[in-house]
Each structure stands twice: as structure tokens, then as C-alpha cells.
C-alpha positions as CSV (number, residue, x, y, z in Angstrom):
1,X,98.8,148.3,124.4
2,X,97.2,145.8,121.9
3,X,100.1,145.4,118.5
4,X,98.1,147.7,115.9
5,X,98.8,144.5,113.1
6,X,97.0,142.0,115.2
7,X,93.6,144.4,115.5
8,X,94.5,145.2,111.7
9,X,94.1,141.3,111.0
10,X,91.1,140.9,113.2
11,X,89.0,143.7,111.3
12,X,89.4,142.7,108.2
13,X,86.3,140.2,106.9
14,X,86.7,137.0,108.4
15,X,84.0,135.2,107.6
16,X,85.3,135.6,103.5
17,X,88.7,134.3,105.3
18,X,86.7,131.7,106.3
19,X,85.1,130.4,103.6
20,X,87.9,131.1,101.2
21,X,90.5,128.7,103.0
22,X,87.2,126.0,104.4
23,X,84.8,126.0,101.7
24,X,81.9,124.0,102.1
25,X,83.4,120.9,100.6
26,X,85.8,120.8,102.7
27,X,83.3,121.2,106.1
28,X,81.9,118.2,104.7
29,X,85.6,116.2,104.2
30,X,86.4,117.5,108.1
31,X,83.3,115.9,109.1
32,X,83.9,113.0,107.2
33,X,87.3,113.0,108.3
34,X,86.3,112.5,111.8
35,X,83.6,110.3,111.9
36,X,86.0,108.0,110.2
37,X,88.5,108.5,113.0
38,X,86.5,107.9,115.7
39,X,85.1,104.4,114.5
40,X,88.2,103.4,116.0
41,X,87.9,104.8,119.1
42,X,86.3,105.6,122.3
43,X,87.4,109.2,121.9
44,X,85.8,113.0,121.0
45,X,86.9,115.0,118.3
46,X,85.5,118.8,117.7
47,X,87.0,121.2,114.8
48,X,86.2,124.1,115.4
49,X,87.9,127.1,113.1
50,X,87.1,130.8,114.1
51,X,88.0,133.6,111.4
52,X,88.9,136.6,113.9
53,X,88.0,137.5,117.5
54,X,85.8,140.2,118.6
55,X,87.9,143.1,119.0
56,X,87.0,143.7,122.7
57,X,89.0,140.0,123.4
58,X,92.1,141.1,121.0
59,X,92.3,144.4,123.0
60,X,92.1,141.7,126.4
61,X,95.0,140.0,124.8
62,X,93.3,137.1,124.3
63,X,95.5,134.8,122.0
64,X,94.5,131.5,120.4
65,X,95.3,129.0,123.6
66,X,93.0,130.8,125.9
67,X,90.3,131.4,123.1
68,X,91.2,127.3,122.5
69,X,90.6,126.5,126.3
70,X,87.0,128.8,126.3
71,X,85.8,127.1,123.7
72,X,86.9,123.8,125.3
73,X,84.6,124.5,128.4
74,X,81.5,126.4,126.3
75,X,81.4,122.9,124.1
76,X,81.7,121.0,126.7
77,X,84.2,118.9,124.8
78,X,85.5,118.2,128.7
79,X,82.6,116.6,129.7
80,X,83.1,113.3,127.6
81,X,82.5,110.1,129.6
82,X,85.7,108.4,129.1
83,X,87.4,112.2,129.8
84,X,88.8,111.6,126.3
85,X,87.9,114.5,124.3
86,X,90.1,116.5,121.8
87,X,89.5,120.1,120.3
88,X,91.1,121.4,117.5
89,X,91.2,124.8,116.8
90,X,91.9,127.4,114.3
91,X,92.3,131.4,114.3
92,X,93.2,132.2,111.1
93,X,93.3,136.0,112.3
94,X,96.4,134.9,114.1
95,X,97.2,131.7,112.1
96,X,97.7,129.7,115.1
97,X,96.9,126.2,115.9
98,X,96.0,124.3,119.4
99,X,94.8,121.2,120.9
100,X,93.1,121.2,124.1
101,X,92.5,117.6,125.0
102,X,90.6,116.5,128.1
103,X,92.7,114.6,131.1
104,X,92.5,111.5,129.9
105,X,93.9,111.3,127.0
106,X,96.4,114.5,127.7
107,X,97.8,112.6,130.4
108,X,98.9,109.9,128.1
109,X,100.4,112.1,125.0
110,X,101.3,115.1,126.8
111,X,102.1,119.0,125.7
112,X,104.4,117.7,122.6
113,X,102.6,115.3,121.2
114,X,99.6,117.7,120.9
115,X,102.8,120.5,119.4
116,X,104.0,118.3,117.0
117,X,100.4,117.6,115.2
118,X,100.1,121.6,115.7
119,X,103.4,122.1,113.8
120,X,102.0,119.8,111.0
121,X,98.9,121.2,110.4
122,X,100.0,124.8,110.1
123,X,102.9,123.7,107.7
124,X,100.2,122.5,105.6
125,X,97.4,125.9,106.2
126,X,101.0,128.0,105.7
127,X,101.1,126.3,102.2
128,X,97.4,127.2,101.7
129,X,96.4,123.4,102.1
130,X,93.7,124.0,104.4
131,X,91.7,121.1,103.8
132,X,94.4,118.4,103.9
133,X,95.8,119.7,107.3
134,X,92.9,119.7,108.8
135,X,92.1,116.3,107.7
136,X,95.7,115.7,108.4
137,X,95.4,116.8,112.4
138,X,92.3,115.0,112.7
139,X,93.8,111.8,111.6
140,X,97.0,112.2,113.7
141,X,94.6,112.8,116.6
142,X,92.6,109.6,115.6
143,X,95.4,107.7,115.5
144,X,96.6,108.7,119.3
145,X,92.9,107.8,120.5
146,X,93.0,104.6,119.0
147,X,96.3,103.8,120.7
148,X,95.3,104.7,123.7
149,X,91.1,104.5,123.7
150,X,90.7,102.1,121.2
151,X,87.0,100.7,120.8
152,X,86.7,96.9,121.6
153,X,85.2,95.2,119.1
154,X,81.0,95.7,119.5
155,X,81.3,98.2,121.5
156,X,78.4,100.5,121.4
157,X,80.0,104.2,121.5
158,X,77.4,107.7,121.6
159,X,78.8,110.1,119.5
160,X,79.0,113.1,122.3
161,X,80.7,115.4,120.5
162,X,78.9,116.8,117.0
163,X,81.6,115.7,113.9
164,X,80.4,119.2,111.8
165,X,83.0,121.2,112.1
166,X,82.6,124.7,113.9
167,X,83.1,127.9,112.1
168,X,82.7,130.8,114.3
């Protein structure tokens, strides 16, 4: 049986959640805020931040990972050339947080790396500081990708992944 809170929290109006803690303002840093992350690196980063889930996936117990790892595929945020893509996603219905990053780069920071910028984002949503933890994450992610992916100086790089943030 599906906790009576969480279906609560997933009726109420997301979409007012939604642009309450991501105005449009702040769409427009996020995007910002990746494009400038990725002129560093060879690397894909998507935002994507989803109010609530249909009710049918909260009563298939679909949580925020496995929504994370759909969303993944449907964006194709997998299918990067350099298998070095990164999403970020939100549910604020059940305020969680998660990274899905493609092989290539997972490989090389691993399930805690990814926790740790998870833990540091929702500090910041907790606080109501949506806006700076998102810009926060994407940053931290940036900085992983150009570690590890950096771009070579004149090297030509297609954008592959749109930097508008997603709001579902």
C-alpha cells in the first residue's frame, strides 16, 4: 500500500511548487549556469526538475532514482559521444535529489561522489535556496567533468544535451 502522505504531496499543485521555488529567473541562471560549465569540458549536463509524479507511478512506487534513471534513457542524456553525460534531477513532491551520470564519467567519480553533490544541493533547496543549489550542483558537476573530460584547447564540442532546464 502506497504511504497516504506521499499521494497527499503528489496531488497538491505542482506546477505552483514549481514555479514558486524555480521562477523564471532562475531557469534562465540554471541555463546560464551550465553553459558556463561546460566550456570547460567535453561533458553533458541536463536539469531537469519535476513538481510531482502522476499518481498511477506513486501508487507503482516509483521513487525519485528510478523516475531519475527514465528520464536518463527518454532524454537520451546516455547517448553522448564521449559517454559522459550527467542528469540532475529534482522531485520536489518527495524533495529528493539524484544524479544519473552515463559510464564514462560514473566510472571515474563513482556512487559518492555523485551523493555528496546530492547532499549539498538539498541542504541548500531545504533552506529554500533553490536557485543557488542548483547552480551550486551544476558547478560541482562541472568541476568533476573538467577533471576528468576537460576540453583541449580549440576543440570544437556540439552541445548534445539542451542547457534549458527541464520542468516537467
Amino acid at each position: 500500500m502506497t504511504d497516504l502522505a506521499r499521494i497527499a504531496r503528489h496531488l497538491l499543485p505542482a506546477q505552483r511548487a514549481v514555479r514558486r521555488a524555480f521562477p523564471p529567473q532562475a531557469l534562465d541562471a540554471i541555463e546560464r549556469a551550465t553553459a558556463a560549465a561546460e566550456a570547460g569540458h567535453t561533458g553533458e549536463i541536463r536539469f531537469v526538475v519535476e513538481g510531482a509524479l502522476p499518481l498511477d507511478r506513486v501508487h507503482a512506487g516509483v521513487g525519485g532514482r528510478e523516475r531519475a534513471l527514465e528520464l536518463f534513457a527518454s532524454l537520451r542524456v546516455w547517448d553522448t559521444a564521449r559517454n559522459n553525460g550527467v542528469l540532475i534531477y529534482l522531485l520536489l513532491a518527495d524533495h529528493a535529489v539524484e544524479i544519473v551520470a552515463d559510464r564514462g564519467i560514473h566510472a571515474l567519480v563513482g556512487a559518492e561522489g555523485w551523493s555528496r553533490i546530492c547532499r549539498d544541493m538539498q541542504g541548500h533547496f531545504g533552506a529554500g535556496r533553490f536557485e543557488a543549489g542548483a547552480v551550486a550542483g551544476i558547478a560541482a558537476v562541472g568541476a568533476l567533468l573538467t577533471t576528468f573530460f576537460p576540453r583541449a584547447r580549440g576543440e570544437d564540442d556540439v552541445n548534445e544535451v539542451p542547457d534549458r532546464p527541464l520542468v516537467l
